[in-house]
Structure formats: C-alpha cells, structure tokens
C-alpha positions in Angstrom: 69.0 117.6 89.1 72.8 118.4 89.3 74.8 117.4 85.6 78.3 116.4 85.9 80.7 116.3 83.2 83.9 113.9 84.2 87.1 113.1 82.8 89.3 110.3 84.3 90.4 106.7 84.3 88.2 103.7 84.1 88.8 101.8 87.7 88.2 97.9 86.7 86.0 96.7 83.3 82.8 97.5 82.8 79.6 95.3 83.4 76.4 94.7 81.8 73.8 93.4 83.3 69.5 92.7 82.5 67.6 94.8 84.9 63.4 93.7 83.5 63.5 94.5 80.2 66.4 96.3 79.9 70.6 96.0 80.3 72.2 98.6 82.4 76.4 98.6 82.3 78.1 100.0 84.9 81.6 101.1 85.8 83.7 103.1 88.1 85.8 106.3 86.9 88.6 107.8 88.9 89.7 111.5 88.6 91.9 113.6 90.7 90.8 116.9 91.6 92.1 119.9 93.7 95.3 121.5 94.9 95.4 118.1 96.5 95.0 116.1 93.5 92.8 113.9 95.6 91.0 110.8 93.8 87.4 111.3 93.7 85.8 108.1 92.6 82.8 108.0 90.7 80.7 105.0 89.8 78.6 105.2 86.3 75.8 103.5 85.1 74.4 103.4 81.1 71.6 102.3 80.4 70.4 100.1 77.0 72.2 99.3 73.8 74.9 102.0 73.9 76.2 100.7 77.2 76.3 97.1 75.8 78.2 99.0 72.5 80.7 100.6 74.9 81.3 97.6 77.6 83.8 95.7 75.2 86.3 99.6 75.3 85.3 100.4 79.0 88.4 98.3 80.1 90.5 98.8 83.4 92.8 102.7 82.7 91.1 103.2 79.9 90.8 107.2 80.0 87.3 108.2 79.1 84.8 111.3 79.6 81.0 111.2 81.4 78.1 113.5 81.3 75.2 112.8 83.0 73.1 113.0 86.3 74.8 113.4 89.3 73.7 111.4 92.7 74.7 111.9 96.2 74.1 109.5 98.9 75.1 108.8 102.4 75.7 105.0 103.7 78.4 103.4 106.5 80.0 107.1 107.3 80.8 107.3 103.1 79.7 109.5 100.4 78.7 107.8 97.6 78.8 109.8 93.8 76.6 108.2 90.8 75.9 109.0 87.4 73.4 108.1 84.9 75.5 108.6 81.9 73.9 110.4 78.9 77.1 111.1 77.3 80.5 108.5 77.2 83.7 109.5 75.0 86.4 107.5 74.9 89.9 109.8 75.0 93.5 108.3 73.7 94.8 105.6 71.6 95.5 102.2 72.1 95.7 101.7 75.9 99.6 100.8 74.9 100.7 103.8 73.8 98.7 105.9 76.6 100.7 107.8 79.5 100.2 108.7 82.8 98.0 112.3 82.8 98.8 112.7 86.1 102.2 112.9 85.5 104.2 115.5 86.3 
C-alpha cells in the first residue's frame, strides 16, 4: 500500500454521496510539482461522517492537505491517482483573504 501526503488546491466542491450503508465525499485536489511545476491532479475520496463534516469547507481553491492511500490506474491512454483520505486539514483563512501560493 503506497501513503501519500498532498498539499494543494481543491479543483471544484466536494460531493457526498450514499454508497449501501454508508456516504462517501469525494473531491479533486490540484498541486504543482517539479522543476516544471507541472499540475498533478488528484482525486480524493472520504469516507463516513467526517467527509459529510468537511464537504460544506471543501469548496472550489480552497487550499487543503491529504493523507491517505494512494491508487494508480490505467484507462483511455491516462493515469489515473486516487486517495482514500485518512487525514484532511484545511490550510488558510477565509478563501478572501487567500493568495496565489504559486506565485512568484
């Protein structure tokens, strides 16, 4: 099992959803990494009451952190990166006093 820990930017609002008994919410986090400072997308999945906690804060730039189990898979000539989230911190203030950390 690979564990990631990733900071970024939350890509569009999370979702919750009832999978059987259960509510999973899912979300997508971008982070730039390398020389490059290539995006690396990653999409995120919590599972159970802290995900429905965290959905309303899980907004579209909202900068947040993720630990958890990584997933690599292969479909239509694209990698695909998933993590089952143990772990979600929320990083900044109010989203209208945040800046740009990939600003120069």
């Amino acid at each position: 099992m690979l564990t990631i820990t990733c900071a970024g930017r939350v890509g569009k609002d999370a979702v919750t959803k009832t999978v059987g008994n259960s509510t999973v919410t899912e979300f997508s986090l971008a982070t730039q990494i390398g020389k490059d400072r290539e995006t690396f997308w990653l999409n995120v999945s919590i599972w159970g009451k802290r995900g429905e906690a965290l959905q309303p804060y899980l907004t579209k730039g909202t900068q947040a952190t993720v630990i958890g189990d990584l997933t690599i898979s292969q479909g239509d000539n694209k990698t695909f990166y998933t993590c089952r989230a143990d772990q979600v911190a929320l990083q900044g203030g109010p989203k209208e006093q945040r800046g740009d950390p990939y600003a120069a």
